[in-house]
C-alpha positions as CSV (number, residue, x, y, z in Angstrom):
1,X,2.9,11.4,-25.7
2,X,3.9,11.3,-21.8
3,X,3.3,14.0,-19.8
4,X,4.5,15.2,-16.8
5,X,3.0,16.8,-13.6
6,X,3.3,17.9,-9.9
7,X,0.8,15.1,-8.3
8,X,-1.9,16.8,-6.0
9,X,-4.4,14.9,-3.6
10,X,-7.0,13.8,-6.3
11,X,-4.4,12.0,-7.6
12,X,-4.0,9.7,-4.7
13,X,-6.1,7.0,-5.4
14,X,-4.3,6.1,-9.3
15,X,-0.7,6.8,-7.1
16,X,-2.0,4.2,-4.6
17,X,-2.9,1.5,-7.8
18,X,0.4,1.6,-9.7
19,X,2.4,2.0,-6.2
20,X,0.7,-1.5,-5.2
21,X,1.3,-3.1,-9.1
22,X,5.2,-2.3,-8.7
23,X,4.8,-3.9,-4.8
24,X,3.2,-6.9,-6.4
25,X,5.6,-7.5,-9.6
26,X,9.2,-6.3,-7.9
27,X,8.5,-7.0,-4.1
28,X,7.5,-10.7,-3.9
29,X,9.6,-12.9,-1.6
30,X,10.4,-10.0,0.2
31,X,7.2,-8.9,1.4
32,X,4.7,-11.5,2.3
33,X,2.0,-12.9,-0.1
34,X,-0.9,-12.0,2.1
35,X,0.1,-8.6,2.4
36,X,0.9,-8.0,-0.8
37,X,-2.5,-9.1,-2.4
38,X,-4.5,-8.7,0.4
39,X,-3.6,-5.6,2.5
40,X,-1.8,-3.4,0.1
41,X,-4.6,-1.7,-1.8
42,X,-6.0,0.1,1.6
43,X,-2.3,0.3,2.9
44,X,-0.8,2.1,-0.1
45,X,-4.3,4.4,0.0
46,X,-4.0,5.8,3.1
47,X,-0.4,6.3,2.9
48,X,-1.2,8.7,-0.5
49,X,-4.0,10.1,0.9
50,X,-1.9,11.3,3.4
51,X,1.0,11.9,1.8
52,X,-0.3,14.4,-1.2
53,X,-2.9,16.2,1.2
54,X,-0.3,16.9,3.0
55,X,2.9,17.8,0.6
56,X,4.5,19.3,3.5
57,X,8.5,18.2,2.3
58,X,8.0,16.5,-0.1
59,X,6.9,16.6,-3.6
60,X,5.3,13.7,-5.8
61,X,6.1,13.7,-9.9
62,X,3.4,11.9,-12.1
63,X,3.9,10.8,-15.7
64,X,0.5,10.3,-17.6
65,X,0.2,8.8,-20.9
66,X,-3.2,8.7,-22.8
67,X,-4.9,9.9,-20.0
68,X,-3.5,7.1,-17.4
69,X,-1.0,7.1,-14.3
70,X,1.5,5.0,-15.8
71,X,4.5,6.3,-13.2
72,X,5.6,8.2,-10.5
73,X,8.5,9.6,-8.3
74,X,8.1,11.1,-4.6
75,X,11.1,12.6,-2.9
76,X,11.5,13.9,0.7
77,X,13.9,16.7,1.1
78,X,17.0,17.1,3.6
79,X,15.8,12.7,4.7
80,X,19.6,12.3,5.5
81,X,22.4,14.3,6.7
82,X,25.0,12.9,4.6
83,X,23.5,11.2,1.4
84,X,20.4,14.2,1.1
85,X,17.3,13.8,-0.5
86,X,15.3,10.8,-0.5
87,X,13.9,9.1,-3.6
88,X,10.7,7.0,-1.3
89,X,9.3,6.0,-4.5
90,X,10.0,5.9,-8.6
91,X,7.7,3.2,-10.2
92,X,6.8,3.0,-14.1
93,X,4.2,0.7,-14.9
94,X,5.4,-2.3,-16.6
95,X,4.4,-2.8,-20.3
96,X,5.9,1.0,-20.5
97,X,9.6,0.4,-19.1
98,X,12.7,1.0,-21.2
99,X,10.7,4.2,-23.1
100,X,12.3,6.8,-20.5
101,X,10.2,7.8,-18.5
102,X,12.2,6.4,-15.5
103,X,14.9,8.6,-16.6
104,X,12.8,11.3,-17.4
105,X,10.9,10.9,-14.2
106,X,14.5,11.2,-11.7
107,X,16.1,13.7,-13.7
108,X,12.2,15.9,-12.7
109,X,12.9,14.8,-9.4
110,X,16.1,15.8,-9.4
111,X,15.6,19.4,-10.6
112,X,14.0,19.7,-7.0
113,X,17.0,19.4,-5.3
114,X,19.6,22.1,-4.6
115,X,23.1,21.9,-2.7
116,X,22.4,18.5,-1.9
117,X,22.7,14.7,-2.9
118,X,20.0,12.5,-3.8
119,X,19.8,8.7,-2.7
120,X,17.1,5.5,-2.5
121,X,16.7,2.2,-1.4
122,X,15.9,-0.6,-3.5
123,X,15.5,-4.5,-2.7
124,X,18.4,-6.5,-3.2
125,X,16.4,-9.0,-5.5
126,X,15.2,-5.7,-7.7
127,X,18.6,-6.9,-10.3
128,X,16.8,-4.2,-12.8
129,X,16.6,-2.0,-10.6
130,X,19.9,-1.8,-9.5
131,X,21.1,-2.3,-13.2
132,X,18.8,1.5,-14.2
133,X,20.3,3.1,-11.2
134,X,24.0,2.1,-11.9
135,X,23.2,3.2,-15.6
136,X,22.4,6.8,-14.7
137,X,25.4,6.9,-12.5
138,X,24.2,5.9,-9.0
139,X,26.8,4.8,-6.8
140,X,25.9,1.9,-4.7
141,X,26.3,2.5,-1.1
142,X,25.8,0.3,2.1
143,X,23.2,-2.0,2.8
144,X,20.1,-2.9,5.9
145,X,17.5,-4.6,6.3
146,X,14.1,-3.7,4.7
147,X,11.8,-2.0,7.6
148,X,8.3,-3.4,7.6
149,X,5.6,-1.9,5.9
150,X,3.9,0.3,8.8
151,X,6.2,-1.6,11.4
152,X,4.4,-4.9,10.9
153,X,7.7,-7.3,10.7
154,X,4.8,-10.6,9.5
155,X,4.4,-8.2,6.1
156,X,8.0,-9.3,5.4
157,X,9.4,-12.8,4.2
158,X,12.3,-13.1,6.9
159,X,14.8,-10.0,6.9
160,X,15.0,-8.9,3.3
161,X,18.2,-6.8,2.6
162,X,18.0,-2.7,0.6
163,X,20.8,-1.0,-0.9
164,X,21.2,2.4,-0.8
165,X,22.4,4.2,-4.5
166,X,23.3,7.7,-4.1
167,X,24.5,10.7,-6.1
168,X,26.6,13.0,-4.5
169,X,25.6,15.4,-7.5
170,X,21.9,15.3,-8.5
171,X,22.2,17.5,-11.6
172,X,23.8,14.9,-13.2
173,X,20.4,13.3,-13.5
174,X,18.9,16.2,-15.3
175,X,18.4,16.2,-18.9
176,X,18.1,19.3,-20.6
């Protein structure tokens, strides 16, 4: 059975892991090789670390199953003035997609939010991505190039494009 939890700072180091698995499987072409299998383990640590020690904003969702990380979510409240709350990061390890716990893990998420919307970026190559998004009713928005990974532009392949899917109304994500 999948459980699911408000992530705290012991939990940054399994975050980190599956954070860089997604990277690896979803962002290649976009972001360069070398960063990707070389740099992103202490990249994505430090950025947890920092991220659940501090909270301050924010709040990180974990699903665990048998006793293991196997997805996550991390939103950033008011990130925009128009499109709301920011969806940084909703990754599901692989050999569990299509069991729901991507939906289950947005619709957490978006219990968080109140009187605003809720929007993320994805990569423009992430077809599946895009394809789950549009499926729980995410409108596709505009588009921009993909900023570099702690504003290193060699950790990108050339000028990868994001799109931005948005819902004006979040609690049409919930489930109840």
């Amino acid at each position: 059975m999948t459980t699911f939890r408000i992530a705290g700072a012991d939990d940054a180091a399994a975050v980190a892991e599956l954070h860089g698995d997604s990277w690896r499987r979803h962002y290649r072409g976009a972001y360069a090789d070398p960063f990707l299998d070389d740099e992103v383990p202490e990249y994505l640590a430090a950025l947890w670390a920092k991220r659940l020690a501090v909270r301050e904003g924010t709040v990180t969702t974990v699903a665990e199953y048998d006793g293991q990380l196997v997805g996550l979510s991390h939103i950033v409240f008011d990130a925009d003035p128009k499109y709301g709350a920011l969806v940084d990061n909703l990754h599901v390890r692989a050999p569990l997609k299509r069991q729901g716990i991507g939906t289950r893990l947005l619709a957490l998420t978006a219990e968080h939010v109140r009187g605003t919307g809720l929007y993320l970026w994805v990569l423009e190559q992430n077809t599946a991505a895009q394809a789950f998004y549009e499926a729980r009713g995410g409108i596709r928005g505009d588009s921009q190039h993909v900023p570099p990974p702690g504003g290193q532009p060699r950790r990108l392949n050339g000028q990868p494009v994001c799109l931005r899917y948005y819902w004006p109304d979040p609690a049409t994500l919930t489930t109840s």
